[in-house]
Backbone as a ProteinNet text record, in pm:
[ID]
protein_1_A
[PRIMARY]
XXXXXXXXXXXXXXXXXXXXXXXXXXXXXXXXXXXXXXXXXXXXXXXXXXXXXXXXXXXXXXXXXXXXXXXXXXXXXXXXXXXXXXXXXXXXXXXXXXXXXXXXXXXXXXXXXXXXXXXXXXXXXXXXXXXXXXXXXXXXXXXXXXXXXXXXXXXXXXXXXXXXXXXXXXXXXXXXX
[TERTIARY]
475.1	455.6	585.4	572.8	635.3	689.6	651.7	653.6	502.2	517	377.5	287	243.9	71.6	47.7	181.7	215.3	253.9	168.6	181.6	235.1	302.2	311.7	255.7	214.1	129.9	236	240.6	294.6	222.9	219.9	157.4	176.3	219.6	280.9	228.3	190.4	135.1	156.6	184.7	224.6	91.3	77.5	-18.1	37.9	-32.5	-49.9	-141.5	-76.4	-169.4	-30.5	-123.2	29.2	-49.4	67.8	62.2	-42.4	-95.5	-201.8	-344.3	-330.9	-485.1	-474	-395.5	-375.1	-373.4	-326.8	-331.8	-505.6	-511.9	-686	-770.3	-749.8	-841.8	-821.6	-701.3	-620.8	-678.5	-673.3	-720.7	-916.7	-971	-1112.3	-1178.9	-1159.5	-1205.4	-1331.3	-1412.2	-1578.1	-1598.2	-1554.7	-1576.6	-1526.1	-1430	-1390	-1498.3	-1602.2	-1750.2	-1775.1	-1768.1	-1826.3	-1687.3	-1564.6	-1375.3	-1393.1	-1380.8	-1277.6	-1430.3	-1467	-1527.4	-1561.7	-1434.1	-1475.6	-1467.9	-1510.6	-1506.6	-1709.9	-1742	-1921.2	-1911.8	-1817.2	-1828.5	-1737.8	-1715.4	-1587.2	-1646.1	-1646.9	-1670.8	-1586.8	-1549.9	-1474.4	-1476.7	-1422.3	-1490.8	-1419.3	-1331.6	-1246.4	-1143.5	-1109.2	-1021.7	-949.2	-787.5	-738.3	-604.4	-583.3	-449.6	-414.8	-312.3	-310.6	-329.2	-373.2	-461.5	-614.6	-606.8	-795.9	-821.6	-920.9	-941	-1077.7	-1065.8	-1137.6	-1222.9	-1349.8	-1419.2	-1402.2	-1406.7	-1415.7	-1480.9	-1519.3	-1553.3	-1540.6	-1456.5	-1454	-1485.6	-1563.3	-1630.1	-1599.5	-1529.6	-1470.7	-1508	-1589.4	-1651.6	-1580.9	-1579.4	-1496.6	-1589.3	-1492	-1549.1	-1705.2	-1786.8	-1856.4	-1975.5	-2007.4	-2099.4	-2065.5	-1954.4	-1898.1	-1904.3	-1862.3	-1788.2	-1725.9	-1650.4	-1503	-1528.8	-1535	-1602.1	-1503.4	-1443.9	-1358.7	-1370.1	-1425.9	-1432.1	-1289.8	-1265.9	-1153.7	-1170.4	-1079.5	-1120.2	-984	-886.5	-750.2	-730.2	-637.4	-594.2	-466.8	-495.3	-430.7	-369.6	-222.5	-147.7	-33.7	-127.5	-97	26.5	109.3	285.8	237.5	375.3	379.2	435.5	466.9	487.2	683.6	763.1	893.2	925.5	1005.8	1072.2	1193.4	1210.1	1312.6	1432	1455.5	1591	1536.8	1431.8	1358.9	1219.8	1143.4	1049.1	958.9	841.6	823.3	733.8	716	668.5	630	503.5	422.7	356.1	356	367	188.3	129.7	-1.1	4.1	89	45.8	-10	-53.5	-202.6	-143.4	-253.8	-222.4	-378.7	-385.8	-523.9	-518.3	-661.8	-654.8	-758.1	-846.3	-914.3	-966.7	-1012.2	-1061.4	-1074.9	-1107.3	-1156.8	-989.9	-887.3	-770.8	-671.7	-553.2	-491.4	-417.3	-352.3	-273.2	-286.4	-290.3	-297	-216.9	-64.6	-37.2	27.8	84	130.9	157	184.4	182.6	179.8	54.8	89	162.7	210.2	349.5	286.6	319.5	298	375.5	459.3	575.4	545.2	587.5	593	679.7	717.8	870.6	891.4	959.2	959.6	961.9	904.8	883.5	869.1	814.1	771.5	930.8	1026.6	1164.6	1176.6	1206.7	1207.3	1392.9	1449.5	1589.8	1629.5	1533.5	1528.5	1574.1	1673.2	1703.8	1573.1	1485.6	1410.3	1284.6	1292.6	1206.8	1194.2	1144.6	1148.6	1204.8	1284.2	1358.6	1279.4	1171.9	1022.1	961.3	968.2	874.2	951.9	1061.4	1154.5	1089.3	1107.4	1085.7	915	833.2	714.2	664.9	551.4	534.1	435.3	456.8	405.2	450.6	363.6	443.4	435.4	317.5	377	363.8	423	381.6	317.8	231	180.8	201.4	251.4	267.8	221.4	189.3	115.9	218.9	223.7	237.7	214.9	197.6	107.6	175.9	160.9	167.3	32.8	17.2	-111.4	-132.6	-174.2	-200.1	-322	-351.4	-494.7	-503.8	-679.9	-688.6	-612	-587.4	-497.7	-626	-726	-841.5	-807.8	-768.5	-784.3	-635.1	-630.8	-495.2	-444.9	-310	-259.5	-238.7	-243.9	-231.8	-322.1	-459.3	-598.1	-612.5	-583.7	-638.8	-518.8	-378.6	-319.9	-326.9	-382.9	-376.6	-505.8	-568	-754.3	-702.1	-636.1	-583.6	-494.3	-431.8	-287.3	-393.5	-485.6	-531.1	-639.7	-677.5	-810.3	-706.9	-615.2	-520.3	-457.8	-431.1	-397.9	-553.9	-653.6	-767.2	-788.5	-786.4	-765.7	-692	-610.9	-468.4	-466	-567.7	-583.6	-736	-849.6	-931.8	-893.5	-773.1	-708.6	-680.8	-594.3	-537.4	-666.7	-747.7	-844	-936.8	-961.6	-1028.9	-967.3	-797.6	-696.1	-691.1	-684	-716.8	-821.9	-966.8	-1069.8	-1050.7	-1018.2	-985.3	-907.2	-784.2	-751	-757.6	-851.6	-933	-1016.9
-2029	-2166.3	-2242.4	-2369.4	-2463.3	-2571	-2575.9	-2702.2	-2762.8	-2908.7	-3019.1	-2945.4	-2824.5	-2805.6	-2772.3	-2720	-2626.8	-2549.8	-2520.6	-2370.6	-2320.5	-2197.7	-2175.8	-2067.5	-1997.7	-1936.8	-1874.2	-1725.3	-1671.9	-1544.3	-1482.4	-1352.4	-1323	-1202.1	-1172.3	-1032.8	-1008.6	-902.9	-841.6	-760.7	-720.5	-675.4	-718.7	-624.8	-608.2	-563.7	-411.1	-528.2	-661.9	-727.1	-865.9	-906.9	-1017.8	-1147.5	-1203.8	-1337.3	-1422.4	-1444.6	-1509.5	-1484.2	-1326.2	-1255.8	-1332.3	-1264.2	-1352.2	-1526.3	-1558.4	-1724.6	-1780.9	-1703.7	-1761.6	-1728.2	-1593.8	-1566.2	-1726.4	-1730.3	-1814.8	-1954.3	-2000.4	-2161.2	-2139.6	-2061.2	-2046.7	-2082.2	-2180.4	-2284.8	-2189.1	-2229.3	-2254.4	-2104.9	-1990.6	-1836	-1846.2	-1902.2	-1828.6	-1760.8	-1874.4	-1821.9	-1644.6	-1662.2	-1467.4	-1396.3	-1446.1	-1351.5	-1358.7	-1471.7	-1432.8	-1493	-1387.3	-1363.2	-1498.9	-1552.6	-1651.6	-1807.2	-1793.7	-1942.2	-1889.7	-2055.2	-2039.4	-2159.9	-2220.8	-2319.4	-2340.9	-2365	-2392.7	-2485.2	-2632	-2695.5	-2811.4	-2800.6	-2883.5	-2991.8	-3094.4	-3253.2	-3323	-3303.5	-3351.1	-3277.8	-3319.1	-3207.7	-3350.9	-3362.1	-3480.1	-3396	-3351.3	-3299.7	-3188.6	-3162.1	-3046.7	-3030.1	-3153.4	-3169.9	-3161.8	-3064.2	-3023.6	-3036.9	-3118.7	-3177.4	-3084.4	-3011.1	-2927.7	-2935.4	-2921.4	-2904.1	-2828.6	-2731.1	-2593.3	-2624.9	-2526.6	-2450.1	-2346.6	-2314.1	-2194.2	-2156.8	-1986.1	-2010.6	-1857.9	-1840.9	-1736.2	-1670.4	-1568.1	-1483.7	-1491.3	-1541.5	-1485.2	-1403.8	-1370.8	-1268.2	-1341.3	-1260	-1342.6	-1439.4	-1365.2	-1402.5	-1578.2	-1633.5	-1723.2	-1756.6	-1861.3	-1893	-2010.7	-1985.5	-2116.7	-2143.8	-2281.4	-2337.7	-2463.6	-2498.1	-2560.5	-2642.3	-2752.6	-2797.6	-2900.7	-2931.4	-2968.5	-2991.2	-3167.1	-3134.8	-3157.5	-3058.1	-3020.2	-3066.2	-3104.4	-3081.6	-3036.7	-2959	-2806.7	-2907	-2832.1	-2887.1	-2787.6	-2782.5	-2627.3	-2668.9	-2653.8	-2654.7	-2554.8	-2634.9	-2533.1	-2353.2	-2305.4	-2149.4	-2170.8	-2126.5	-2135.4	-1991.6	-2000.6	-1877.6	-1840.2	-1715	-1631.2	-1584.2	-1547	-1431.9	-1285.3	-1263.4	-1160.8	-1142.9	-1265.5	-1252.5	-1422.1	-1460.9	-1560.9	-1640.2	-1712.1	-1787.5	-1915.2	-1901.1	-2056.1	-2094.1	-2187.5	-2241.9	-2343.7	-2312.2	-2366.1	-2417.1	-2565.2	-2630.4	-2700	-2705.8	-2788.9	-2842.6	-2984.1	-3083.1	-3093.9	-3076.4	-3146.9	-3256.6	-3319.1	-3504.3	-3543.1	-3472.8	-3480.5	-3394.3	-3370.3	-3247.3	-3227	-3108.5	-3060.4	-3034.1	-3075.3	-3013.7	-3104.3	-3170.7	-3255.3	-3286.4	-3141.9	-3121.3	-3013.9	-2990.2	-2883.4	-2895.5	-2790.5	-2848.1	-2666.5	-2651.6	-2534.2	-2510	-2358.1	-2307.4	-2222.8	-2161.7	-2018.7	-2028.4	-1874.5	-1830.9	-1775.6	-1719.9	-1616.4	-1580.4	-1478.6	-1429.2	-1255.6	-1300.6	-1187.2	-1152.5	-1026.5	-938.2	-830.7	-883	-833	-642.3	-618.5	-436.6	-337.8	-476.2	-451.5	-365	-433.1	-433.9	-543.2	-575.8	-662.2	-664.9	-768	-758.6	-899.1	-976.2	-1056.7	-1049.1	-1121.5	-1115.8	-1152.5	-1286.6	-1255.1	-1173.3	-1087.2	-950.6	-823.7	-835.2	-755.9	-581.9	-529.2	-405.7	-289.3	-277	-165.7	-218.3	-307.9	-372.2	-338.2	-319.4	-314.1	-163.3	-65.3	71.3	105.4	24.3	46	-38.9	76.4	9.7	-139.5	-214.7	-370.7	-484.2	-506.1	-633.9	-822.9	-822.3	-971.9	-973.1	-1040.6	-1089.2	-1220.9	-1194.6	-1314.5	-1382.3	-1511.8	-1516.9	-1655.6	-1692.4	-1768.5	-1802.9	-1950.6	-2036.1	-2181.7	-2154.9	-2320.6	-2339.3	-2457	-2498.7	-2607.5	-2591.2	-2591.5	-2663.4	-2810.7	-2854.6	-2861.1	-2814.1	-2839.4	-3017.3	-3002.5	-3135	-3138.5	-3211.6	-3187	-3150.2	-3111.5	-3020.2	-2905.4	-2853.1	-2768.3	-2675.9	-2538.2	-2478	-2451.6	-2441.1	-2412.5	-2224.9	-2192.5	-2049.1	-2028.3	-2034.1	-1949.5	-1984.7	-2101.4	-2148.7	-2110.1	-2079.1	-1996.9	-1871.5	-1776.9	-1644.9	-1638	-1715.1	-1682.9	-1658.4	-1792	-1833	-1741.2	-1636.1	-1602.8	-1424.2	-1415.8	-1265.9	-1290.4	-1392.4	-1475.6	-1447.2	-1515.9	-1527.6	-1409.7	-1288.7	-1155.6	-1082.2	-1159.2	-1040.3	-1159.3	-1248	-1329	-1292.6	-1259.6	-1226.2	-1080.7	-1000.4	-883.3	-910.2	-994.5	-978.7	-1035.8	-1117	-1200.9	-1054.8	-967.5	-869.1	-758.7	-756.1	-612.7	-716.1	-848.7	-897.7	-902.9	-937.2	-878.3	-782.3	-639.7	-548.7	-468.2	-534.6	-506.8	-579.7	-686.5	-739.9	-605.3	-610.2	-508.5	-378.4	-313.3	-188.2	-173.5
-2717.5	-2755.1	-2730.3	-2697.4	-2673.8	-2731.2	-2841.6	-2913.2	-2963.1	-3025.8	-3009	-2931.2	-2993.2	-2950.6	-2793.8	-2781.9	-2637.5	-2601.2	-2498.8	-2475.1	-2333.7	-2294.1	-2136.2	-2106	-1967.7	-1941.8	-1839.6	-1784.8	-1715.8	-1649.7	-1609.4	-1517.5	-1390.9	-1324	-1243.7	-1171.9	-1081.8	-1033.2	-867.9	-855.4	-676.9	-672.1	-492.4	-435.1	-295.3	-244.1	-120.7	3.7	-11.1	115.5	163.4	256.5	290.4	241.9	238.5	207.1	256.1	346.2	447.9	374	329.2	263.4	108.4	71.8	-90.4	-101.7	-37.9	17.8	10.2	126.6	180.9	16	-44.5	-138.2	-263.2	-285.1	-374.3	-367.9	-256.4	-184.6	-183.4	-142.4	-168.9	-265.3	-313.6	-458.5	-515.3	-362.1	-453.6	-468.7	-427.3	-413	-522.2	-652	-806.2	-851.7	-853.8	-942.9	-957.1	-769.6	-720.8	-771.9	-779.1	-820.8	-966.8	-1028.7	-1135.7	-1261.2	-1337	-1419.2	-1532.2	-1550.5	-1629.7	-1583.8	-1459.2	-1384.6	-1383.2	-1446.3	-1462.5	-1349.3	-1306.2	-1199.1	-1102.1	-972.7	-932	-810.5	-768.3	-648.3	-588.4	-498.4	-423.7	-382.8	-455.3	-491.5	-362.6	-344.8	-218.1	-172.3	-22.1	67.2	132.1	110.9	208.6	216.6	331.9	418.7	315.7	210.7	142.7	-0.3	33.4	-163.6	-140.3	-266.6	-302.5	-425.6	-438.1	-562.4	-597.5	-710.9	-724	-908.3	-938.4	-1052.9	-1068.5	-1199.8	-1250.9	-1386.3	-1435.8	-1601.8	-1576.8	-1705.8	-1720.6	-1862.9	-1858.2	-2024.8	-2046.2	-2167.1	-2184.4	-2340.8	-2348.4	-2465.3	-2587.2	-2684.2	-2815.1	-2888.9	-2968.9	-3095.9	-3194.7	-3263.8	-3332.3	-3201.9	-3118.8	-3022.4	-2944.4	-2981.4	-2984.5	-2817.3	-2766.2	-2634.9	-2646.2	-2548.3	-2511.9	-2387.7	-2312	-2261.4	-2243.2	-2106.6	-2081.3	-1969.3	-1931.9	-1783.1	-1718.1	-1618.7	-1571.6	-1436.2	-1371.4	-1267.6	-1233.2	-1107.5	-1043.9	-968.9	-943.2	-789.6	-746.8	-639.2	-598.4	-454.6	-468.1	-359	-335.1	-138.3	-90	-61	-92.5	6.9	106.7	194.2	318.1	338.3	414.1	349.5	414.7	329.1	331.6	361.7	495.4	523.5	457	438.2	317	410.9	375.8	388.3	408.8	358.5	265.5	311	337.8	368.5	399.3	265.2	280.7	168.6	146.6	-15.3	43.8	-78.6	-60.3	-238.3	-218.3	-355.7	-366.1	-441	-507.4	-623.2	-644.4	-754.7	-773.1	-899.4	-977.6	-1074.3	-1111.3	-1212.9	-1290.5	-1386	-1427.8	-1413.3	-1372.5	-1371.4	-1463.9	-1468.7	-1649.7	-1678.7	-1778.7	-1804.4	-2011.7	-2056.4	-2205.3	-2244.3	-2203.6	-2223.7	-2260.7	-2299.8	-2293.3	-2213	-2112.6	-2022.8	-1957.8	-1842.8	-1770.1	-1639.4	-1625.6	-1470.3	-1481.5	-1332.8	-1338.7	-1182.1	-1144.8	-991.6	-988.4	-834	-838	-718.1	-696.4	-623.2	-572.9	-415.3	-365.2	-235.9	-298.5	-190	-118.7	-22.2	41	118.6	100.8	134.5	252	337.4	464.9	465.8	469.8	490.5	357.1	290	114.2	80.9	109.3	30.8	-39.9	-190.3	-230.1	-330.9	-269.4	-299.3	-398.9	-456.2	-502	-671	-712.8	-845.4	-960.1	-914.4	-1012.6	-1019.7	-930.9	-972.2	-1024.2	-1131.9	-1154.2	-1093.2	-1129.5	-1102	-1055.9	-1175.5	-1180.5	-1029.2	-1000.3	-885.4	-777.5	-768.2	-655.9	-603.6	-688.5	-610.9	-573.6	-581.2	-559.2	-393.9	-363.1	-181.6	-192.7	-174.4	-168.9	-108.3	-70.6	29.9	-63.8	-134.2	-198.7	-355.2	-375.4	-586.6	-577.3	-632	-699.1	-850.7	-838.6	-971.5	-1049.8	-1154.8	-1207.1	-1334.4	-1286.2	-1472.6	-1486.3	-1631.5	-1664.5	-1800.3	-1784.5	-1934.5	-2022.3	-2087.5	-2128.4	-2253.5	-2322.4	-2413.3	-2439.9	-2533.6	-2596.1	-2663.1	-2675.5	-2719.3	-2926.9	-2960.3	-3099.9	-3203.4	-3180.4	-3258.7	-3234.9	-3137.5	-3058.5	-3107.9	-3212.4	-3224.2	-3078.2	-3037.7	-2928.4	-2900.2	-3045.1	-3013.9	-2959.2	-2999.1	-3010.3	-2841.1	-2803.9	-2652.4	-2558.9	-2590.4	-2505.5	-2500.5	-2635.3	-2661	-2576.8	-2612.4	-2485.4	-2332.9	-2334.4	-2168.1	-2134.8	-2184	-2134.6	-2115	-2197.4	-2174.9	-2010.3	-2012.4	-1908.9	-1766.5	-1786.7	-1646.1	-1601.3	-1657	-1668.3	-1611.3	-1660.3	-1595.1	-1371.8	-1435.1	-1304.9	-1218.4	-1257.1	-1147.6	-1089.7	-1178.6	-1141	-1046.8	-1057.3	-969	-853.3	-829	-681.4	-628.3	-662.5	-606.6	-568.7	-652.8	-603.8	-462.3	-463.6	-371	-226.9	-248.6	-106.3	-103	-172.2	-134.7	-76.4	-116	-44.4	81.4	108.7	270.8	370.5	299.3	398.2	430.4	345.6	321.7	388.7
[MASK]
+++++++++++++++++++++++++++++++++++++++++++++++++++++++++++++++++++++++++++++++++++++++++++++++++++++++++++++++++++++++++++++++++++++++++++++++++++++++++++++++++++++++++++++++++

C-alpha cells in the first residue's frame, strides 16, 4: 500500500521465448478472454498508430460464492523496442480512461537478453543462473473507488496478476514448442 487508498502492483516472471513471442501474446487484446482466466471480456475499441484503446472485465471468484467484477476501458501504448547493451526491451503502458476503479495506470516490461545471459543489476541474482532469454514484468498502481478497501482489491489484484503473468508465459511457451 501506498498511501490514500493505494495500492501498487508488481510481478515478475522469466520465460524460455523471445521478446517478439511474448510481445505479440501481450498486445493480442481480444485473445485475454481464451489466456488469462479472469478477463470475462476483452475488445478493441480503437487502434491509432501505437495506442489501443481497449474494453475489458475482469471477474474474479471470492470466498463465500461471491465475485469481483471490474470493467475498464485502457489504453495501451506500445513503445518502440530499445536496443541494450545486453539485449533488448519494450515497454507496454496503460492508463485507465474510465472504468469501476478510481485509477488505474501502470507497464508491462519485456526484456530480452542476448544468449539468455542476463548481467543486469535489477535482476534478480536467482534469475541470473537459470537458461531464459526474457522477463516479463508488470506494475500498476491501483486506486479503488473510496467504497472500495484498497487492501482487499490489491490483495485480489496482486494474487490475479501473478496467475496472469504465469498464463502469458505458458502461452509463449506453447508458441515455441
Amino acid at each position: 500500500m501506498i498511501g490514500n487508498n493505494t495500492g501498487r502492483l508488481e510481478s515478475k516472471i522469466e520465460i524460455d521465448a523471445s521478446l517478439d513471442t511474448v510481445w505479440n501474446i501481450l498486445t493480442d487484446y481480444e485473445k485475454y478472454v481464451d489466456l488469462v482466466p479472469c478477463v470475462a471480456a476483452s475488445h478493441l475499441v480503437e487502434k491509432k498508430a501505437n495506442i489501443s484503446r481497449v474494453c475489458q472485465v475482469g471477474q474474479i471468484n471470492l470466498p463465500l460464492g461471491l465475485k469481483f467484477t471490474a470493467k475498464v476501458v485502457v489504453d495501451y501504448n506500445e513503445k518502440d523496442v530499445e536496443i541494450l547493451s545486453h539485449g533488448r526491451k519494450r515497454y507496454l503502458e496503460f492508463k485507465m480512461i474510465e472504468g469501476d476503479l478510481q485509477f488505474y495506470q501502470g507497464k508491462w516490461s519485456v526484456e530480452q537478453f542476448n544468449g539468455g545471459n542476463c548481467e543486469e543489476d535489477d535482476i534478480d541474482s536467482s534469475l541470473i543462473t537459470r537458461k531464459f532469454q526474457t522477463v516479463l514484468s508488470y506494475e500498476a498502481i491501483v486506486k479503488p473507488k473510496p467504497w472500495m478497501p484498497v487492501r482487499l482489491v490489491a490483495g485480489i489484484l496482486s494474487k490475479e496478476i501473478k496467475e496472469n503473468i504465469s498464463c502469458i508465459r505458458e502461452a509463449a511457451q506453447k508458441v515455441i514448442n
